[in-house]
C-alpha positions as protocol buffer text, in pm:
chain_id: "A"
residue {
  index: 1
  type: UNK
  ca { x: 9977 y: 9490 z: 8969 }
}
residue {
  index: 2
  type: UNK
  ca { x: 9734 y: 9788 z: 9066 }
}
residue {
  index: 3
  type: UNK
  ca { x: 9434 y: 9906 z: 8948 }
}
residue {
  index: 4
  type: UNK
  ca { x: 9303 y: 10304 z: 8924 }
}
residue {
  index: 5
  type: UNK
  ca { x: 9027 y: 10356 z: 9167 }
}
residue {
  index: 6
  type: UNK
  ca { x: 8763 y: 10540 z: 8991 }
}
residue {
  index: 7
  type: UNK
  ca { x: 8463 y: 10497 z: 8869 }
}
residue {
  index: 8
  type: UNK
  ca { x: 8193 y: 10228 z: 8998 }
}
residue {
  index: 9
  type: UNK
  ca { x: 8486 y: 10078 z: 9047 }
}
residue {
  index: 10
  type: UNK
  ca { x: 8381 y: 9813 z: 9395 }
}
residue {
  index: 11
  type: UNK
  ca { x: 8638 y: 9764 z: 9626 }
}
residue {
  index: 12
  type: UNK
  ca { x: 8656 y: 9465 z: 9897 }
}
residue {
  index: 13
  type: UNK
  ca { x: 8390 y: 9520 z: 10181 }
}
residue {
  index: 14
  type: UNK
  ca { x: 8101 y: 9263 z: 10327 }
}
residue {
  index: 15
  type: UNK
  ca { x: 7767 y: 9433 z: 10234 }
}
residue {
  index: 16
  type: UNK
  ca { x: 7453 y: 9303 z: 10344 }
}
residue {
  index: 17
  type: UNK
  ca { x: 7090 y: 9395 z: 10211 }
}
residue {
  index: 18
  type: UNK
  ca { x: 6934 y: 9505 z: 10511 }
}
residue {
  index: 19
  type: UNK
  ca { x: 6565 y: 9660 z: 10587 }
}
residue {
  index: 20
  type: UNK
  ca { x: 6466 y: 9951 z: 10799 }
}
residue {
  index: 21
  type: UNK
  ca { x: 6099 y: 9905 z: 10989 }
}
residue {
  index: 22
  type: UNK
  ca { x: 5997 y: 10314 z: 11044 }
}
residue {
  index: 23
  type: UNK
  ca { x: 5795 y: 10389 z: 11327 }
}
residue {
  index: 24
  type: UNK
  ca { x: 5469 y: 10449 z: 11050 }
}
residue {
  index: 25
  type: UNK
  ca { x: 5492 y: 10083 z: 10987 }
}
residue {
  index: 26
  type: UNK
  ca { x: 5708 y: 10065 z: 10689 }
}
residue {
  index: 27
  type: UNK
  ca { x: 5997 y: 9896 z: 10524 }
}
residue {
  index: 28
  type: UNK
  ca { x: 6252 y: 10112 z: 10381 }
}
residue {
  index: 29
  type: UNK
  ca { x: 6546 y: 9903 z: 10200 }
}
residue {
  index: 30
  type: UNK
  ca { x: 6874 y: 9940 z: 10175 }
}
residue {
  index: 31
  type: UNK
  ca { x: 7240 y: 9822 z: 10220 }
}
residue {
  index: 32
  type: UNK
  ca { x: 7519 y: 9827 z: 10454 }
}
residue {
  index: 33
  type: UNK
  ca { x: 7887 y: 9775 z: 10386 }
}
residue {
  index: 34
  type: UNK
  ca { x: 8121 y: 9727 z: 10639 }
}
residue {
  index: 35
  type: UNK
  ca { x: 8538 y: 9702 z: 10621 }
}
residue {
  index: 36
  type: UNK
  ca { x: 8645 y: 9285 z: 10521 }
}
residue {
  index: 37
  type: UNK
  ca { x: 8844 y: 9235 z: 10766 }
}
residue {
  index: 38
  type: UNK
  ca { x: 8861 y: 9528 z: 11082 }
}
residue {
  index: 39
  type: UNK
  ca { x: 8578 y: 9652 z: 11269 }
}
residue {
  index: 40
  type: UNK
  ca { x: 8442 y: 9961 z: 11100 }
}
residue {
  index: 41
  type: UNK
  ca { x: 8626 y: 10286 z: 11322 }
}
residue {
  index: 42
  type: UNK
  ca { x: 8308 y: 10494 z: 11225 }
}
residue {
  index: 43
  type: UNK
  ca { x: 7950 y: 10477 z: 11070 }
}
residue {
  index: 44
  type: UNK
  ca { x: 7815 y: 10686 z: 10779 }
}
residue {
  index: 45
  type: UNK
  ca { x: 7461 y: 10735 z: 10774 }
}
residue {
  index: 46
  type: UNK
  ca { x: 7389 y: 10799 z: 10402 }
}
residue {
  index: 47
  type: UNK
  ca { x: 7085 y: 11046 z: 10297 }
}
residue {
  index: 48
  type: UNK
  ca { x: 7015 y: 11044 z: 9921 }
}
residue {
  index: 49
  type: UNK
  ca { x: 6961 y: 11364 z: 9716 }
}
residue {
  index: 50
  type: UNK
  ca { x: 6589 y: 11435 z: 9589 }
}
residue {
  index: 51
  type: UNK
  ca { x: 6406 y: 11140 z: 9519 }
}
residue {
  index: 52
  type: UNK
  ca { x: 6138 y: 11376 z: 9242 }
}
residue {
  index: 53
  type: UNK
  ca { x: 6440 y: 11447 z: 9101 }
}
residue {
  index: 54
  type: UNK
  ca { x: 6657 y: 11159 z: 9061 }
}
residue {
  index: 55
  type: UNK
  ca { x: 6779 y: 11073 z: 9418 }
}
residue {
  index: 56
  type: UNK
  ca { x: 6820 y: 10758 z: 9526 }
}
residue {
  index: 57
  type: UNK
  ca { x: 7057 y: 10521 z: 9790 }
}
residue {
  index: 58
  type: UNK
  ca { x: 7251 y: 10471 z: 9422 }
}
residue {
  index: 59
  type: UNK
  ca { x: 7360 y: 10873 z: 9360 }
}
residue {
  index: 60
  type: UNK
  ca { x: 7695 y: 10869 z: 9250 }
}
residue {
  index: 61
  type: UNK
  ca { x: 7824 y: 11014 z: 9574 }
}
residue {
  index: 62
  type: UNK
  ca { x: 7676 y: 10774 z: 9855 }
}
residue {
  index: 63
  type: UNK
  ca { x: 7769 y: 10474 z: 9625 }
}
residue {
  index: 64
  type: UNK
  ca { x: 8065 y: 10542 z: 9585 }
}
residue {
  index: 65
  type: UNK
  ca { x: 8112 y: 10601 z: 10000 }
}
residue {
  index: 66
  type: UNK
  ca { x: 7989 y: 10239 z: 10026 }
}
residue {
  index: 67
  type: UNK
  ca { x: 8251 y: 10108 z: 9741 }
}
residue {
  index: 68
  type: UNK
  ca { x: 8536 y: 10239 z: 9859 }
}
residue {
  index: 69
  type: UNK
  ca { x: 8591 y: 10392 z: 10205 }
}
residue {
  index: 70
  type: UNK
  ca { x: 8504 y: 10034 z: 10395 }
}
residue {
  index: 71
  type: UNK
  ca { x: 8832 y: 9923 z: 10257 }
}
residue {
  index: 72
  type: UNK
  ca { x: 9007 y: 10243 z: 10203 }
}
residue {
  index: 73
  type: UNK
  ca { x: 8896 y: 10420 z: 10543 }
}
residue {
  index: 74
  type: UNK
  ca { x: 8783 y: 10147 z: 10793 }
}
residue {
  index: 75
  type: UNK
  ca { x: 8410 y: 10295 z: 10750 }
}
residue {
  index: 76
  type: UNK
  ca { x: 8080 y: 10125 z: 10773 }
}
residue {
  index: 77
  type: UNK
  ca { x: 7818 y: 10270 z: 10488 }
}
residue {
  index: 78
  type: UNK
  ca { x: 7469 y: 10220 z: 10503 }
}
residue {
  index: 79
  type: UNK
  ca { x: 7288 y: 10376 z: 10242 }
}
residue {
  index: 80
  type: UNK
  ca { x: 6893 y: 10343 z: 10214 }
}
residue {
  index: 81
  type: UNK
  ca { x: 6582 y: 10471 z: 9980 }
}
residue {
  index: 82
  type: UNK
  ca { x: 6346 y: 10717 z: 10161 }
}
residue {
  index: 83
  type: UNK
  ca { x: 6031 y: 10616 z: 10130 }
}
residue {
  index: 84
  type: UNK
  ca { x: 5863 y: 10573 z: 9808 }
}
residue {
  index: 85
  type: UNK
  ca { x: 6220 y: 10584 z: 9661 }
}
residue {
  index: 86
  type: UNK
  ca { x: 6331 y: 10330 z: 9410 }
}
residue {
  index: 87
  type: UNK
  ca { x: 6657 y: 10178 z: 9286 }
}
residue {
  index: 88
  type: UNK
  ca { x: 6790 y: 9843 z: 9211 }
}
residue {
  index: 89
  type: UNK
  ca { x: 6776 y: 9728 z: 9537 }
}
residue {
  index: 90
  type: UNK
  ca { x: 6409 y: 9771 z: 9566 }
}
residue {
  index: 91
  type: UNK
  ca { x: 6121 y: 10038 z: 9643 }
}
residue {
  index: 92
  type: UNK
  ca { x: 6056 y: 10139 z: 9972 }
}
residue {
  index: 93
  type: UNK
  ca { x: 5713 y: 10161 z: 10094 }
}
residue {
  index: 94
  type: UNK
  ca { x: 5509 y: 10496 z: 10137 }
}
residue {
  index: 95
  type: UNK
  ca { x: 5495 y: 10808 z: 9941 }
}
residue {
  index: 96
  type: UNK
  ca { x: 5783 y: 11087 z: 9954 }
}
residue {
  index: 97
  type: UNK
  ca { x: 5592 y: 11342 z: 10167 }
}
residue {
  index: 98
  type: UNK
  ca { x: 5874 y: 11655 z: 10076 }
}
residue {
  index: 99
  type: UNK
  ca { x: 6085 y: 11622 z: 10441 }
}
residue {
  index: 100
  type: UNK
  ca { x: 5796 y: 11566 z: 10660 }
}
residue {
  index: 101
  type: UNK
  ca { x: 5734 y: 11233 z: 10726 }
}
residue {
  index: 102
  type: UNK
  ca { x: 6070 y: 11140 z: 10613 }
}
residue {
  index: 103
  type: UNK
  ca { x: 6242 y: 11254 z: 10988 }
}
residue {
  index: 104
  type: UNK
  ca { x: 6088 y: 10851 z: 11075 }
}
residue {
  index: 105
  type: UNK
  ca { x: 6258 y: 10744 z: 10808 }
}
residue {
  index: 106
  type: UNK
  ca { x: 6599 y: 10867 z: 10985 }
}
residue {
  index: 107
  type: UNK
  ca { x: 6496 y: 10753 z: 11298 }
}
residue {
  index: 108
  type: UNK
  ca { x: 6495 y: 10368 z: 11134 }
}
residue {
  index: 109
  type: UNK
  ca { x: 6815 y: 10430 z: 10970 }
}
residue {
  index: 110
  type: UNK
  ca { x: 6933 y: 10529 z: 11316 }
}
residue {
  index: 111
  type: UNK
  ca { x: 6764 y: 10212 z: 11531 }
}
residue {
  index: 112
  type: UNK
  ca { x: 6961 y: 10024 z: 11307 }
}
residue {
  index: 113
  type: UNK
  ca { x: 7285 y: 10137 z: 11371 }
}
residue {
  index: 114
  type: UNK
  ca { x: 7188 y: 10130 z: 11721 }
}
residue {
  index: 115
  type: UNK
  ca { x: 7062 y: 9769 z: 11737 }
}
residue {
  index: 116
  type: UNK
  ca { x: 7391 y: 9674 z: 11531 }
}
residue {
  index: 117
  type: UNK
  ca { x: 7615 y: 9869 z: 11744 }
}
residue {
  index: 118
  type: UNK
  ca { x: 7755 y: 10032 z: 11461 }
}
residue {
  index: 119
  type: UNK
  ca { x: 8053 y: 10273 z: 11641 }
}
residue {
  index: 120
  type: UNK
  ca { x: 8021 y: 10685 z: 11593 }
}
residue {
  index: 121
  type: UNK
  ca { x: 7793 y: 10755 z: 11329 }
}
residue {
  index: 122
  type: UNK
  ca { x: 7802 y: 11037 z: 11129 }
}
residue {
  index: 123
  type: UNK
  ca { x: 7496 y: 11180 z: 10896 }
}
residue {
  index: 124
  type: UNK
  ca { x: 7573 y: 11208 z: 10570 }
}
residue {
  index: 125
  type: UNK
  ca { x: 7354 y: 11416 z: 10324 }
}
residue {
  index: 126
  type: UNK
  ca { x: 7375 y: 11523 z: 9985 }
}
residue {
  index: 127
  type: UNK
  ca { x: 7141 y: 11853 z: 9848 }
}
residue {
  index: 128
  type: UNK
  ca { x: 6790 y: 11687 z: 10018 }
}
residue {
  index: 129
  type: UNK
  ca { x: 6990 y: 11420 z: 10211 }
}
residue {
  index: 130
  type: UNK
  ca { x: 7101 y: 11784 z: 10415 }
}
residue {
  index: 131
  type: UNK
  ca { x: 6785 y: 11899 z: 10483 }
}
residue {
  index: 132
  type: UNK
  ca { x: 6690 y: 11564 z: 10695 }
}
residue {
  index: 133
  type: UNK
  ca { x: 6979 y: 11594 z: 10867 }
}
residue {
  index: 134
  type: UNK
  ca { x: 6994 y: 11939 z: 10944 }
}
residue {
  index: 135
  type: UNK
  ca { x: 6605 y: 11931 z: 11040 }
}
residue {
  index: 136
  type: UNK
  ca { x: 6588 y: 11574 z: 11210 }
}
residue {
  index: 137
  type: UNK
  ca { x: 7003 y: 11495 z: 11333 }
}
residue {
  index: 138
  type: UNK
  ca { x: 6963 y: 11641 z: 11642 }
}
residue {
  index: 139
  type: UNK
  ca { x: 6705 y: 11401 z: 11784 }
}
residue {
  index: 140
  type: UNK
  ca { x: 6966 y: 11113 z: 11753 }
}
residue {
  index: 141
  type: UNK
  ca { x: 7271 y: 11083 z: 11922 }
}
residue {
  index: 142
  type: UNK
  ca { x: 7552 y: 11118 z: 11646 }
}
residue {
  index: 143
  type: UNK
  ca { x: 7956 y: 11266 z: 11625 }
}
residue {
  index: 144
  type: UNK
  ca { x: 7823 y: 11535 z: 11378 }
}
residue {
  index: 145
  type: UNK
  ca { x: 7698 y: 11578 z: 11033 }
}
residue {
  index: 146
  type: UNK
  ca { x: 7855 y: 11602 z: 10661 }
}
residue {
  index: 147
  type: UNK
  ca { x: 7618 y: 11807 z: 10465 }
}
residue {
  index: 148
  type: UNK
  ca { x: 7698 y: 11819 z: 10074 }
}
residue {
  index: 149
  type: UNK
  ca { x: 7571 y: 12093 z: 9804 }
}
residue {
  index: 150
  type: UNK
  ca { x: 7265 y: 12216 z: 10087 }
}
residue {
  index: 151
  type: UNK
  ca { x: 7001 y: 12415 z: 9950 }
}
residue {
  index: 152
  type: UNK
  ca { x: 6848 y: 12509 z: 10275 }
}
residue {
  index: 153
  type: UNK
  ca { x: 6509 y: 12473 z: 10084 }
}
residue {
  index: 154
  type: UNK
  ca { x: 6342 y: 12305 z: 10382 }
}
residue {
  index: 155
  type: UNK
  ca { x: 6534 y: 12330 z: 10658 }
}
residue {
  index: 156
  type: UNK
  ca { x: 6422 y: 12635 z: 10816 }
}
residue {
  index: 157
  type: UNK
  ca { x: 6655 y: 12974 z: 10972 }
}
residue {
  index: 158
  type: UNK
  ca { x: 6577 y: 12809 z: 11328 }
}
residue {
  index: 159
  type: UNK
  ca { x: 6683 y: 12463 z: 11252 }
}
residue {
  index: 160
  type: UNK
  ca { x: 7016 y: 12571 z: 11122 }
}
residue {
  index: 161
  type: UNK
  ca { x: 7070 y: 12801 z: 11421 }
}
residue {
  index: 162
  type: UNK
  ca { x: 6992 y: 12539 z: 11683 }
}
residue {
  index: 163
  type: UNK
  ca { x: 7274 y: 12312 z: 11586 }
}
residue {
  index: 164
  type: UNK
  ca { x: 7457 y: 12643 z: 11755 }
}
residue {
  index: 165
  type: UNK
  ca { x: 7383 y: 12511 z: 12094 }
}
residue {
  index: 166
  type: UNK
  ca { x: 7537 y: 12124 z: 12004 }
}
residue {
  index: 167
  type: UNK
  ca { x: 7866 y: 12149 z: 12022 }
}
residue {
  index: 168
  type: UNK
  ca { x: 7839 y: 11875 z: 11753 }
}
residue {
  index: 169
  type: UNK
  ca { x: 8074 y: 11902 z: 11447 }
}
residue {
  index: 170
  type: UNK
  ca { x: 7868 y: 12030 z: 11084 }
}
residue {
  index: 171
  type: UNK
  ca { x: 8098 y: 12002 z: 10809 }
}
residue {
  index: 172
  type: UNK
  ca { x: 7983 y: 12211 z: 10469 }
}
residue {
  index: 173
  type: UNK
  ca { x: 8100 y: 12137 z: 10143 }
}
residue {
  index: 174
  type: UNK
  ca { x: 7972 y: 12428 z: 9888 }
}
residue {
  index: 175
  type: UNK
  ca { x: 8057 y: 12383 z: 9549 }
}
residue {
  index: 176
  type: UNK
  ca { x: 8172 y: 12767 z: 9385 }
}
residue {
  index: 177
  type: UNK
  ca { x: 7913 y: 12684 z: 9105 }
}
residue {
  index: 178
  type: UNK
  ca { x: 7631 y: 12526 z: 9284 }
}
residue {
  index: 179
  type: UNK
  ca { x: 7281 y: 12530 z: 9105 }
}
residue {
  index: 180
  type: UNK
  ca { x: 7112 y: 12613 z: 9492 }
}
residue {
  index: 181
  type: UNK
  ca { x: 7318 y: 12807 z: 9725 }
}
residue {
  index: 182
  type: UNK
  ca { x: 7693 y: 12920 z: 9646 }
}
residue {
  index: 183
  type: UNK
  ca { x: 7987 y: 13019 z: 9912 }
}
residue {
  index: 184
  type: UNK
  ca { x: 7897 y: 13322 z: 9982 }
}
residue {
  index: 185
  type: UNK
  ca { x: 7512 y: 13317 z: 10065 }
}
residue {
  index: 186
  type: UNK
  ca { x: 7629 y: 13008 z: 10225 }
}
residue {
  index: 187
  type: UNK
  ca { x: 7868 y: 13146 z: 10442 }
}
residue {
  index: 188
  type: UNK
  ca { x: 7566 y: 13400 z: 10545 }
}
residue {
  index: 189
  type: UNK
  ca { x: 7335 y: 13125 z: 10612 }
}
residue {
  index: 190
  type: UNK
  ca { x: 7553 y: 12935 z: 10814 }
}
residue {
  index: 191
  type: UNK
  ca { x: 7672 y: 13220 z: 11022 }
}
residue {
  index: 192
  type: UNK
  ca { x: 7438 y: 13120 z: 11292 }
}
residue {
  index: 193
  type: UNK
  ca { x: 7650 y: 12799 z: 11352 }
}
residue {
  index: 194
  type: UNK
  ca { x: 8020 y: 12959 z: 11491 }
}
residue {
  index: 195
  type: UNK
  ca { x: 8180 y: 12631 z: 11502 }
}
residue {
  index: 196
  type: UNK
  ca { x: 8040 y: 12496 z: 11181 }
}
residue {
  index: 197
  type: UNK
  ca { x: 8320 y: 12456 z: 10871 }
}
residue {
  index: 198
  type: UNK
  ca { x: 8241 y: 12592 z: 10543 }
}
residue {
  index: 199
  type: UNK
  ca { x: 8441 y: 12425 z: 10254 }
}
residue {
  index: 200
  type: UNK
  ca { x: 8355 y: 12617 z: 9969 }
}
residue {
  index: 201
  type: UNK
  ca { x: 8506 y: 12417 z: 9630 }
}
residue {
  index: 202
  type: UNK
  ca { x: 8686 y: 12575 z: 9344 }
}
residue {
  index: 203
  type: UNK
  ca { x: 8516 y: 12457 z: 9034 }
}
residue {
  index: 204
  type: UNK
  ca { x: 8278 y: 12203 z: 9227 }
}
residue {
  index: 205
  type: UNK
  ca { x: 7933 y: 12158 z: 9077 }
}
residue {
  index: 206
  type: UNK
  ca { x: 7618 y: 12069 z: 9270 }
}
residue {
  index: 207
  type: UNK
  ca { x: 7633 y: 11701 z: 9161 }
}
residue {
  index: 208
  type: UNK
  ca { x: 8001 y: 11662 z: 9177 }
}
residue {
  index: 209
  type: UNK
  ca { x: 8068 y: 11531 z: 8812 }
}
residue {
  index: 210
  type: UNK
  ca { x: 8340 y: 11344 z: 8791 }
}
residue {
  index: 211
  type: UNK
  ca { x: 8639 y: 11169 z: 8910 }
}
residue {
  index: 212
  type: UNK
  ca { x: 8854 y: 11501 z: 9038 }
}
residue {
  index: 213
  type: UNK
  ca { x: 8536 y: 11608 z: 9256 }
}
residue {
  index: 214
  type: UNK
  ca { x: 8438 y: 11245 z: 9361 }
}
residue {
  index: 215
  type: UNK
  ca { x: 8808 y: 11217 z: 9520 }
}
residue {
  index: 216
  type: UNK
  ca { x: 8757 y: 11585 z: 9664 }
}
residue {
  index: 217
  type: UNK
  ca { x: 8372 y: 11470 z: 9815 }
}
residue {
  index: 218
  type: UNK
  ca { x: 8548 y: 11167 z: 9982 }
}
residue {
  index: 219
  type: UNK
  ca { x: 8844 y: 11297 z: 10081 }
}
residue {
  index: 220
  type: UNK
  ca { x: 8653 y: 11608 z: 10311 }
}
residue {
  index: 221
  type: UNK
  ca { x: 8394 y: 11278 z: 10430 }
}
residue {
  index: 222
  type: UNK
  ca { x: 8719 y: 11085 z: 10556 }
}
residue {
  index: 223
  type: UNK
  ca { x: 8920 y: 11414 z: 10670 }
}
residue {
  index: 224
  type: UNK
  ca { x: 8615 y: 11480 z: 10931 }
}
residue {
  index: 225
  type: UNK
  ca { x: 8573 y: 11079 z: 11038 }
}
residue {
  index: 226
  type: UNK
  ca { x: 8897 y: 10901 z: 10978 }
}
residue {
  index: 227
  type: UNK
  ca { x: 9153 y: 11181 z: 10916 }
}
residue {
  index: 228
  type: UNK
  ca { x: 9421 y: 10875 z: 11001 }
}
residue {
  index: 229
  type: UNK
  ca { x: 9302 y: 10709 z: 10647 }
}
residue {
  index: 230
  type: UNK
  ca { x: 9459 y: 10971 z: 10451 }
}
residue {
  index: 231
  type: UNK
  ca { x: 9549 y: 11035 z: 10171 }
}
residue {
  index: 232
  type: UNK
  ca { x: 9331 y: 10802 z: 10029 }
}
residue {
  index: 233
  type: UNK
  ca { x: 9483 y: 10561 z: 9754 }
}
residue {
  index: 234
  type: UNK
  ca { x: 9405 y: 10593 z: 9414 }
}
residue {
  index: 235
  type: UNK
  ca { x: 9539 y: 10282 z: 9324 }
}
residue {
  index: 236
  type: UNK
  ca { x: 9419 y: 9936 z: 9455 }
}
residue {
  index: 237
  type: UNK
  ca { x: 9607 y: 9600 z: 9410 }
}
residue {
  index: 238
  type: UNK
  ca { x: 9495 y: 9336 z: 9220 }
}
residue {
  index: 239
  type: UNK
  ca { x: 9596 y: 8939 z: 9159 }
}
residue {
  index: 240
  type: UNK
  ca { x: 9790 y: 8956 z: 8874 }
}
């Protein structure tokens, strides 16, 4: 007997509350799920949309990452609220402070998976999540970075361009009908990265409603760390 994976549906992983100490002096909470029963073959460093407007470590994308690809992908998740974010798991201390005080808030995120020896991480971001990691990801030493629905609001010309000179992989997924930035300004503002991939998607909205575009989000995440995971299932056993 077999289940449809969709939803908030939660699929087998160990997660562990964890905190993050920031270099500022404070505590930024959050979670990480790992795979059951394999070490995790890669590390996603989750960074939530905006927090003024809704964003949090529980945005439909990054919790869905953490329920399903540590069993469907062999991934490690650890999600997080930026300071002065809230969700069920807690409140982080601090004040948002727009992007700015924020890049210590990525360089906890990132002593963590360094004092855990979490293998190859990858920076996640999602609409604001992008702008951290385009404007703070190349102070840490990562395998690349996943940027979804980027409004290149805050991350300035420069910053884009100087991921030119990294050699490090920057996969951009561009929904046709974004609210922000759509393929084909994005394709201009992303011309000063030659290796970077632009995935512009048919129909995809900037807060990827629904189950079709969830599968889409996750299946691009897992194409650029795991491509050996796919497909992904959409159907999960259960004890009948």
């Amino acid at each position: 007997m077999s289940i449809e994976i969709r939803g908030p549906l939660e699929l087998q992983a160990r997660r562990e509350d964890i905190e993050l100490k920031t270099a500022d002096g404070l505590t930024l909470v959050g979670e990480l799920s790992v795979p059951e029963h394999v070490p995790p073959t890669a590390t996603l460093v989750t960074l939530h949309p905006l927090p003024t407007a809704g964003g949090f470590m529980d945005s439909h994308i990054i919790r869905k990452a953490a329920a399903r690809l540590p069993a469907l992908a062999d991934l490690a998740v650890l999600r997080f609220n930026t300071r002065g974010t809230t969700s069920p798991r807690g409140t982080s201390d601090g004040a948002f402070d727009g992007g700015a005080a924020e890049r210590h808030d990525v360089a906890a995120a990132m002593d963590f998976v360094r004092d855990r020896a979490l293998p190859r991480p990858w920076l996640l971001g999602w609409s604001f999540g992008t702008e951290l990691a385009l404007k703070y990801g190349r102070d840490h030493d990562i395998e690349g970075i996943i940027l979804l629905s980027p409004p290149l609001h805050r991350a300035t010309p420069e910053e884009v361009a100087a991921w030119a000179a990294t050699g490090l992989p920057v996969i951009v997924l561009v929904p046709e009908l974004d609210d922000y930035l759509r393929p084909p300004e994005a394709r201009e503002r992303f011309a000063a990265i030659p290796h970077a991939t632009l995935i512009a998607v048919d129909g995809g909205k900037h807060l990827w409603v629904g189950e079709t575009q969830t599968r889409r989000v996750l299946t691009e995440i897992v194409a650029a760390v795991n491509p050996s995971a796919l497909p992904l299932a959409t159907q999960w056993p259960v004890a009948e």
